[in-house]
Every structure is written in structure tokens, then in C-alpha cells.
Backbone as CSV, one residue per row, in Angstrom:
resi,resn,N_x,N_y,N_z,CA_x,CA_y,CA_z,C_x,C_y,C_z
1,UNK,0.852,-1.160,0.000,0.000,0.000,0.000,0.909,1.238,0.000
2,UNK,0.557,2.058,-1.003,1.295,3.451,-0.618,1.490,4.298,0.285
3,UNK,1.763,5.284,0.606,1.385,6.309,1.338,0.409,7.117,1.756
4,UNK,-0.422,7.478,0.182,-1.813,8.045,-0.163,-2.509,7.327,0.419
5,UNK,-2.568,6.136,-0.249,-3.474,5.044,0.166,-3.920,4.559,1.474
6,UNK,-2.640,5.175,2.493,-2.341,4.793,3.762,-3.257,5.749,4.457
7,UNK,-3.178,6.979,4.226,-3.800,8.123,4.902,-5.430,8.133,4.498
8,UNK,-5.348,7.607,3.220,-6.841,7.445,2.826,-7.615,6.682,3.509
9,UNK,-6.601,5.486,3.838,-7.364,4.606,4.763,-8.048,5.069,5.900
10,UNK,-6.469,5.258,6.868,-7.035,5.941,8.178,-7.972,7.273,8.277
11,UNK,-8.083,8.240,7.131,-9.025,9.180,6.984,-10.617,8.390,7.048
12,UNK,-10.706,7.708,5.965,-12.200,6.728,5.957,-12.410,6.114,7.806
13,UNK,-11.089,5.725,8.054,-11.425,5.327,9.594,-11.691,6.268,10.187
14,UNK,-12.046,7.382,10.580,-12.162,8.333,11.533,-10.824,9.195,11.872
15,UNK,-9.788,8.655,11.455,-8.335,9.216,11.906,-7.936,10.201,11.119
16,UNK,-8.445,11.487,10.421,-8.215,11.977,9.569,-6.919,13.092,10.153
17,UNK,-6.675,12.537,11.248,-5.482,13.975,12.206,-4.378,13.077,11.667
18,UNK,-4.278,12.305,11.126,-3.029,11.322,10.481,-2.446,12.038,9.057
19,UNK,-2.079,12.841,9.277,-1.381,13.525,7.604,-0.246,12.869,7.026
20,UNK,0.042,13.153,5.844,1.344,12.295,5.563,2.878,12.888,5.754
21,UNK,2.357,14.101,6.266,3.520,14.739,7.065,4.223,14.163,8.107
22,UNK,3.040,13.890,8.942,3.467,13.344,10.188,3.911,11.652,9.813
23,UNK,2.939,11.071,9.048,3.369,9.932,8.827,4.673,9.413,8.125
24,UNK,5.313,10.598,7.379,6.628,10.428,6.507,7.871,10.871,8.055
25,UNK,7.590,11.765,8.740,7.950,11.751,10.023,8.300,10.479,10.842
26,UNK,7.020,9.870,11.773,7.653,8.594,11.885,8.656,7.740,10.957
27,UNK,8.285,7.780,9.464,9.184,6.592,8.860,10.646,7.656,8.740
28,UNK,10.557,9.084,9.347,12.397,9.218,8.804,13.088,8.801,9.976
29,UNK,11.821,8.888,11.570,12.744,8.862,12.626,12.853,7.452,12.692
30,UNK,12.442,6.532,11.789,12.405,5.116,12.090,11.409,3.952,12.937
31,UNK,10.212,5.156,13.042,9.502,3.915,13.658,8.462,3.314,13.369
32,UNK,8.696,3.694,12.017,8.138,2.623,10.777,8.596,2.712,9.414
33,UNK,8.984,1.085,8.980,9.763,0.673,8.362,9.220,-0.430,6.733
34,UNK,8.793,1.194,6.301,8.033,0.269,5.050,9.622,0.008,4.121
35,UNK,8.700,-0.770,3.096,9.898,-1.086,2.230,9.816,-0.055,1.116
36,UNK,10.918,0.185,0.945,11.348,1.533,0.524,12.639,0.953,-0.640
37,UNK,12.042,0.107,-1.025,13.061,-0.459,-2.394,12.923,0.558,-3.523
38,UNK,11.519,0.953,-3.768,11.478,1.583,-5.000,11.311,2.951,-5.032
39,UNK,10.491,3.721,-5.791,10.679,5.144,-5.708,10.264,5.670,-4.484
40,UNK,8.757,4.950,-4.211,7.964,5.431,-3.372,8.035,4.005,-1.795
41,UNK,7.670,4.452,-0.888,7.697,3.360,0.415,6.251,2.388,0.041
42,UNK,6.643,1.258,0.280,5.327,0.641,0.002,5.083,-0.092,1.803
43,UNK,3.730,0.517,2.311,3.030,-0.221,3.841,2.685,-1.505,3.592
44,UNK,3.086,-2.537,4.254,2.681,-3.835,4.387,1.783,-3.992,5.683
45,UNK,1.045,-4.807,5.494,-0.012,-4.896,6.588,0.583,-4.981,8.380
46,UNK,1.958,-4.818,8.540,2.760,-4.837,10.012,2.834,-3.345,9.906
47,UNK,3.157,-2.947,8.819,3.540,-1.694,9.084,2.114,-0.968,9.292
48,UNK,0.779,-0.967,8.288,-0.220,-0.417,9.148,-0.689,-0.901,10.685
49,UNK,-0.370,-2.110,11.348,-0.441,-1.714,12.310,0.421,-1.168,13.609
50,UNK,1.622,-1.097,12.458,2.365,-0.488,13.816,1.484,1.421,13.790
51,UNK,1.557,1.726,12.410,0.928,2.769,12.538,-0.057,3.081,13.631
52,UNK,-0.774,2.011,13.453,-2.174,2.470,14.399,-1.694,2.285,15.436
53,UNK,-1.130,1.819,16.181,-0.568,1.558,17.443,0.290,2.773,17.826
54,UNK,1.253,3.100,17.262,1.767,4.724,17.197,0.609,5.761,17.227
55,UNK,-0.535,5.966,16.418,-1.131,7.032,16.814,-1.971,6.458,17.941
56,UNK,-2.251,5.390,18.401,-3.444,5.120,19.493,-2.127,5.149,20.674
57,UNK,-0.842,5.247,20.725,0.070,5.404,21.998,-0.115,7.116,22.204
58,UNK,0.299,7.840,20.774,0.364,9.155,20.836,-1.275,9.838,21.220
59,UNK,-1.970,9.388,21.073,-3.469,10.149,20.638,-4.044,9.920,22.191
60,UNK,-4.327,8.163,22.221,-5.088,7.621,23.458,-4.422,7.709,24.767
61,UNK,-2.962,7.228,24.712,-2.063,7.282,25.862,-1.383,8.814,25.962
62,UNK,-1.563,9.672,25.406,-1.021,10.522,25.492,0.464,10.430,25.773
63,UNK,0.752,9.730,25.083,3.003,9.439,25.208,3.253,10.517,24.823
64,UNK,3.986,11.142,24.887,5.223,12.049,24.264,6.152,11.620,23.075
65,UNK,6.237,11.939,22.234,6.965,11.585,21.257,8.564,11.198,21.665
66,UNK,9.072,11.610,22.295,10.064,11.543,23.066,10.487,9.798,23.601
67,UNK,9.463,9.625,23.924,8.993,8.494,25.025,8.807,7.222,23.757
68,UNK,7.822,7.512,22.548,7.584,6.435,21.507,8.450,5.487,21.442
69,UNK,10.074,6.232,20.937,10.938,4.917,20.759,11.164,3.831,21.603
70,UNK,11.304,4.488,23.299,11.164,3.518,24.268,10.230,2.189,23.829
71,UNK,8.926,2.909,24.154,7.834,2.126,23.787,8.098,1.286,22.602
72,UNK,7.998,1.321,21.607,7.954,0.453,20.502,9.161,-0.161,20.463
73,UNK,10.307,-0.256,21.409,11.434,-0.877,21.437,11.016,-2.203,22.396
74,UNK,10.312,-1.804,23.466,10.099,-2.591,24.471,8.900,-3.962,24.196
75,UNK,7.809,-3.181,23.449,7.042,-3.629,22.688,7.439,-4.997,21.256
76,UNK,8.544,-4.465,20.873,9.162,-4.653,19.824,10.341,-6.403,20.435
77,UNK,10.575,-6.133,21.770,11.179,-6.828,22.794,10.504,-8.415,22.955
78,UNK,8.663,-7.608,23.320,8.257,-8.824,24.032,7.272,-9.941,22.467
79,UNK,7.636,-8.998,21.396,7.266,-9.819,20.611,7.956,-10.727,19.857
80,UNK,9.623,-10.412,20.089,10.573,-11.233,19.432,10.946,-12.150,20.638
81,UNK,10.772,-12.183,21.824,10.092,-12.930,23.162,9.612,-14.204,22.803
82,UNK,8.540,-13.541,23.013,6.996,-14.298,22.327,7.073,-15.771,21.124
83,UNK,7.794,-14.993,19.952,8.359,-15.814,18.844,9.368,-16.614,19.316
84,UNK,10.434,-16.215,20.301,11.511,-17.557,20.634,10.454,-18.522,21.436
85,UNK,9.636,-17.901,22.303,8.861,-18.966,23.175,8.182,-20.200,22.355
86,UNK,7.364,-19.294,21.677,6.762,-20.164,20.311,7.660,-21.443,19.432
87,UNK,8.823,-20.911,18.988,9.843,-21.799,18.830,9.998,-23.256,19.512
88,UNK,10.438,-22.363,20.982,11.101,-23.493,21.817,9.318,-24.383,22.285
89,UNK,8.681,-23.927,22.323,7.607,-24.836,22.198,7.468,-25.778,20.808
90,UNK,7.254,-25.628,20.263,7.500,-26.454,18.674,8.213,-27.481,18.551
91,UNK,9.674,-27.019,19.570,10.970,-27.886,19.648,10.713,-29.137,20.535
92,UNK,9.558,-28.468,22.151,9.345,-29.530,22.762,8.662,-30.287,22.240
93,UNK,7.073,-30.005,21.698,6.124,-30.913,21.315,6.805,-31.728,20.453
94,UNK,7.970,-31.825,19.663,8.377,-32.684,18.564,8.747,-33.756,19.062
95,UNK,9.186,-33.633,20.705,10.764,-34.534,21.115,9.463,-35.802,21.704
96,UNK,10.135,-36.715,21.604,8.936,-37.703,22.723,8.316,-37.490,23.756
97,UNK,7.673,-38.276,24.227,6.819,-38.266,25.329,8.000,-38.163,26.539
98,UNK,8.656,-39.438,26.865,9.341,-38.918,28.078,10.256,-38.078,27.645
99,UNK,11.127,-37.261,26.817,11.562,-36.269,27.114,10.724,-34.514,27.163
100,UNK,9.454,-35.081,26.442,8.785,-33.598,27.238,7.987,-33.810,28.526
101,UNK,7.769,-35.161,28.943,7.438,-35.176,30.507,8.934,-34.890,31.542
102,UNK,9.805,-35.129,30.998,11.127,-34.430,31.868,11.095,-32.949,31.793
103,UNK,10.771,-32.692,30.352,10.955,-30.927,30.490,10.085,-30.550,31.621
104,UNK,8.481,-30.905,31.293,8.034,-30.643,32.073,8.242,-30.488,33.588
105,UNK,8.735,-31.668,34.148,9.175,-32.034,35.539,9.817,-30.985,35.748
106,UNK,11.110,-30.513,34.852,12.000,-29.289,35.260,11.708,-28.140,35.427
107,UNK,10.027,-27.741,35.148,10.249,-26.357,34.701,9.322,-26.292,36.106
108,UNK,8.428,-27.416,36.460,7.536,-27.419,37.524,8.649,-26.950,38.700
């Protein structure tokens, strides 16, 4: 999705305080990361929602811009978290029965 396209969206949503000023803003300070291979940045569906999540931190939570990177770093933390957990689960369910009734035992 483009840029236009991006603001068009969130305009039809009610979010019309979303300009592409501000939105070319976030992507120079980096805290969103379309792909930007070709002339123009193209939004992939992570990147609209990091968007919305950036203006519902800035808008709803009233963050400070200041404060965002924290946030979406930390955020950014418990989801690459999340994905090793996911992993190492995958890894157990594969192994046999008694070696995931040992895991188990260990973690109890």
C-alpha cells in the first residue's frame, strides 16, 4: 500500500489527524519501516499496524513523542520474546513423550 493510500485509509477510519507529514515523520525517525526499495515506500499490513498503534500510543495514551521509541522498542522486545517462546515450544512438542514429561518435571 502506498502512502496516499495509507492516509486514505485511516481518513475513511475516523483518523483523519493522520497527515502524511506526520506519517513520513515517523518513517524518517524510524519507527516505521516500510519497504522503501522503489521510488515510493510501500506499507505492508505490520507496518499499518504499527501505525495504528503509534497514533493510538500518541493520541489515546497521550506518550510524548520523546517516550515512543522507548515504547515500541520494548514492545518490539516482548514480541521477538513471544516468537523464541513459540519456537522453543514447537521444539518440545516434537521430542517424545518422556523427554517432554522431563521438560516438564523441570520447569515445575
Amino acid at each position: 500500500m502506498r502512502l496516499t493510500a495509507v492516509i486514505a485509509q485511516f481518513s475513511s477510519q475516523g483518523l483523519a489527524d493522520l497527515g502524511e507529514p506526520e506519517l513520513t515523520a515517523w518513517v524518517e525517525r524510524g519507527w516505521i519501516r516500510p519497504d522503501q526499495s522503489g521510488e515510493d515506500p510501500v506499507f505492508h499490513d505490520i507496518d499499518i499496524a504499527r501505525i495504528r498503534l503509534i497514533h493510538d500510543l500518541r493520541t489515546l495514551m497521550q506518550i510524548e513523542d520523546e517516550t515512543i521509541p522507548l515504547v515500541l522498542s520494548l514492545l518490539d522486545q516482548v514480541y521477538d520474546l513471544r516468537a523464541g517462546l513459540r519456537a522453543v515450544l514447537r521444539a518440545v512438542e516434537a521430542q517424545p513423550e518422556p523427554v517432554r514429561q522431563a521438560i516438564m518435571a523441570a520447569i515445575d
